[in-house]
N, C-alpha and C positions, 0 to 999 in steps of 0.2 A: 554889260557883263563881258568879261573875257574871254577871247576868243580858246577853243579846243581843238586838238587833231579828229581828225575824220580817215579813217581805214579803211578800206576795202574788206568787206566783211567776207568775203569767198577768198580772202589772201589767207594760206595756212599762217603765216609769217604774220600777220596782223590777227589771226585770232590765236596763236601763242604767246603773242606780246598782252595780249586782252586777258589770257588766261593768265599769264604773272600778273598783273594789275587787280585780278580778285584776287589772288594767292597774298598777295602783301596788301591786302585790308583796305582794295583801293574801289574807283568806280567805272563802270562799265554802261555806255547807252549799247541796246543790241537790239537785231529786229527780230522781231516774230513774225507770225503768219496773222497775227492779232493787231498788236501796236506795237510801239519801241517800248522797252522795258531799259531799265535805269536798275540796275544789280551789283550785288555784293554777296563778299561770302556768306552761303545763310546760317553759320552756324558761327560767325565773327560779330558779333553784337554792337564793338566800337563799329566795323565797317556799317552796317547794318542803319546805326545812330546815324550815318552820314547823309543815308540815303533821305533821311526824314528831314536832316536838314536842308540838303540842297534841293527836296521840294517845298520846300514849308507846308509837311503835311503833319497833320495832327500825329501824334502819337498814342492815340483810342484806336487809327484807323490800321487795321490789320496788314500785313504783304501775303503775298501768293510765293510757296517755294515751288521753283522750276528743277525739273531733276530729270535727267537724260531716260528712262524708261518706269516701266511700271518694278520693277524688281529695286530699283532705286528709291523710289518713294516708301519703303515699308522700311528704311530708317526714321524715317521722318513722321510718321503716323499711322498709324491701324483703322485701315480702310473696313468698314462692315462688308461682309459676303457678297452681301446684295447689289456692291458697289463693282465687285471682281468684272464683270461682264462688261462694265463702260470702259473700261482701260484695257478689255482687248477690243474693242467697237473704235471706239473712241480717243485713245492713244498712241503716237502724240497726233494731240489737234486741241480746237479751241475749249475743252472743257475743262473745270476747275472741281477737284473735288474736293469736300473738307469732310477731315478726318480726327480721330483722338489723335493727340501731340504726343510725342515722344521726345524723351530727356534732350538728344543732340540740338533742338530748337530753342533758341534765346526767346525770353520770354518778349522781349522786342518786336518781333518778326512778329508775335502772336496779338499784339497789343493786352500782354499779360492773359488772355482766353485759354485754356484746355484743349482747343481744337485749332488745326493748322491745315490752311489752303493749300493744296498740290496741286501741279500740272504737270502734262510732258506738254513743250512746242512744238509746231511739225517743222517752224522753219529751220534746214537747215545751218545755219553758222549758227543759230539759237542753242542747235545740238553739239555742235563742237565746240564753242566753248565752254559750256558745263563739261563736256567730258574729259577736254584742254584741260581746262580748270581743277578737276576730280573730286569736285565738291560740288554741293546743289548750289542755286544764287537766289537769291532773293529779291525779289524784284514787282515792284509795281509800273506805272507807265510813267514814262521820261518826260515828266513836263511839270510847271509848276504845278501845286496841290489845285484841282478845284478847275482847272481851265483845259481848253480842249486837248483831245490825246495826241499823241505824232503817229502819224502814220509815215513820216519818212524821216532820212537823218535829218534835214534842214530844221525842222522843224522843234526837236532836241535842241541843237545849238542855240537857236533864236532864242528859247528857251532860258537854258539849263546853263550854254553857256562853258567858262571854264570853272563850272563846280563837278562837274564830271572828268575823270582822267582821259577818257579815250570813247568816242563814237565812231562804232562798225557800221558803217553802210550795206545794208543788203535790200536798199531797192524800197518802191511801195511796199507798205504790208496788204497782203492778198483779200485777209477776211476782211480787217477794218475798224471793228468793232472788236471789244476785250470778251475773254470766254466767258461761257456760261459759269455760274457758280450752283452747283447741286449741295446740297447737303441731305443724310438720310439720320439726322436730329428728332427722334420723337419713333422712329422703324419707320419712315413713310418718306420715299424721297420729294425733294420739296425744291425748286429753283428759287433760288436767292440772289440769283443776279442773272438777267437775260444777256445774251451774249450769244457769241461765232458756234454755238452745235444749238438749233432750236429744240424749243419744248417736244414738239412732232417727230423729231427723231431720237427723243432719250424714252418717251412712249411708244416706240415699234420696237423697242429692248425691255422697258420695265413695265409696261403697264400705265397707268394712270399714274402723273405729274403735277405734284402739287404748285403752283407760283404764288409763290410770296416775296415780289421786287418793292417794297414799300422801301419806308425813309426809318434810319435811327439817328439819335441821337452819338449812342453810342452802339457803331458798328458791329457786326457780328462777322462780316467779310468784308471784302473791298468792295465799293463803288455801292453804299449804304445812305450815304449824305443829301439831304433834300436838294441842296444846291450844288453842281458838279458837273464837268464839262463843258466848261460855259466860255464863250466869247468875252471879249471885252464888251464890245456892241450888244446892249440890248437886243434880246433875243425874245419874239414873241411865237407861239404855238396855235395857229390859225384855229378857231374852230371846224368840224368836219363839215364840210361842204361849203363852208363861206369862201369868200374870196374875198381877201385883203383890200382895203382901200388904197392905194398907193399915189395918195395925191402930194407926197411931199417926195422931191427928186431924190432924196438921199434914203430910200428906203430899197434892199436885197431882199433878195424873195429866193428861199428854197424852197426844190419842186422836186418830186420825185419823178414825172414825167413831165415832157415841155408843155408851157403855159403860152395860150395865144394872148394873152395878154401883156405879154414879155415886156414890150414898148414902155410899158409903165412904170418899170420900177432902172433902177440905178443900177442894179446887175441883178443877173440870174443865176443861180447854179441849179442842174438839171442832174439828178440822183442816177437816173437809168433812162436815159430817151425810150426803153421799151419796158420800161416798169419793174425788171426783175430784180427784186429787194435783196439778192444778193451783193447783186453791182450797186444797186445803192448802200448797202453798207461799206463797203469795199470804197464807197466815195464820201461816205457822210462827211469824214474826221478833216479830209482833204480840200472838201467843199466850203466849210467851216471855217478854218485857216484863211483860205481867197476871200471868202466874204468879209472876214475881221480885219484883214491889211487895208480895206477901201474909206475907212473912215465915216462908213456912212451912218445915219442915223438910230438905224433899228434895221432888225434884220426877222421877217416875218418866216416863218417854215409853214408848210402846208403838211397836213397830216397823213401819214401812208395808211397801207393793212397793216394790222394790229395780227398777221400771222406769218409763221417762218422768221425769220428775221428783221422783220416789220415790228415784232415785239419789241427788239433792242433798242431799232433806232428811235421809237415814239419813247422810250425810256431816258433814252442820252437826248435829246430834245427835251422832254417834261423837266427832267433835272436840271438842265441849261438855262430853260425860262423863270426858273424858280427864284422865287426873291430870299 
């Protein structure tokens, strides 16, 4: 794949060259506080069509439009009331909300659906160049369809490559993991995709949270698909409490905290030496990445809490192992 430039995403000057580059219909890697996101104008349908191509993702599978503030977003879609309170809590940062569409949305962006994904990002260049820009962007994560997310620029290029015009470097992404996706479909809000603000803190705002992170066929939001996020390397999901056999040299072992058994396996990646599943999200995507460059056979993960942000990552694992 052909090589791309790579910017300095804190350069004014590289993120006004990034803002012409979606202004003329073109493509954008940028970083979030989440993943790298791969964006176009969201309301340029050809640009839009680009993005699909140069991940080879299906076109059933919805985008998230990013929009510099909560007062921006109400071009894009008519948030329920109930919704008002997350996006002063909550914006910008890792949540996704979905809303009824509005005309300005290419039915593209929507995968032909009624209702349209919103965010604000907290990272900064994320916000200047929507605002550079002066339009929202649209955008899912910068990598092929189906394989694991970037959490840094290297990792876009390796990727994606010269099907992208221009990739902004701003660094690791902080959360790690891609946002929450809420929807309040039915009057009862419901998570439809775990991600970077957990269930525990959208319940010390609304009350009781439904989760519904199952599989579609055909998606209803992003990151729906049984199989998704995935290594090349066979990836397998330890049962809780077992411990791997690792009698073949070519076997990786992620661990959320260090394993005395380490000796064993062909390399280790260590999520959070002291267990906090924040810093393990913060590392999942990047850990992932290292284990896949090593060639080795299979790559065994050990299972974390299934609370805070332990929800996501047993989610981006479950979907990884999936055949």
């Amino acid at each position: 794949m052909s090589s791309v430039r790579i910017a300095d995403a804190f350069d004014p000057i590289a993120i006004a060259e990034a803002a012409q580059v979606i202004r003329d219909g073109g493509l954008v890697a940028f970083p979030t506080e989440t993943v790298y996101g791969l964006g176009a104008d969201a309301e340029n349908p050809v640009a839009v069509a680009r993005i699909f191509e140069a991940k080879r993702r299906p076109l059933i599978d919805p985008l998230i439009v990013h929009v510099a503030d909560a007062e921006s977003a109400r071009r894009y879609g008519t948030l329920p009331a109930a919704a008002l309170p997350l996006c002063d809590r909550f914006w910008p940062g890792p949540l996704t909300l979905v809303a009824a569409k509005s005309p300005p949305v290419p039915a593209i962006v929507t995968a032909g659906l009624d209702t349209v994904a919103i965010r604000v990002p907290a990272h900064p260049a994320a916000l200047a160049l929507i605002r550079a820009a002066g339009r929202a962007v649209a955008a899912p994560s910068a990598n092929l369809f189906g394989r694991v997310s970037p959490t840094e620029a290297g990792h876009v290029a390796e990727q994606l490559g010269g099907a992208v015009d221009l990739i902004l470097d701003g660094g690791p992404s902080a959360v790690g993991v891609e946002s929450t996706i809420l929807s309040f479909e039915g009057g009862r809000p419901v998570v439809l995709r775990a991600g970077g603000t957990p269930p525990e803190e959208l319940q010390a705002v609304l009350g009781p949270v439904g989760i519904e992170v199952g599989t579609a066929f055909r998606p209803s939001v992003p990151g729906q698909m049984k199989r998704h996020y995935s290594t090349r390397t066979p990836l397998e999901v330890a049962a809780s409490g077992a411990r791997p056999e690792a009698s073949c040299a070519r076997i990786g072992l992620l661990t959320l905290t260090p394993a005395a058994d380490a000796s064993k396996y062909a390399a280790i990646e260590v999520l959070s030496p002291s267990g906090d599943l924040r810093e393990a999200a913060a590392n999942l995507y990047r850990a992932l990445h290292r284990l896949d460059a090593l060639g080795l056979e299979r790559i065994v993960a050990l299972p974390v809490p299934e609370e805070g942000l332990g929800l996501a990552i047993m989610d981006r694992l479950r979907r990884a192992a999936a055949s």
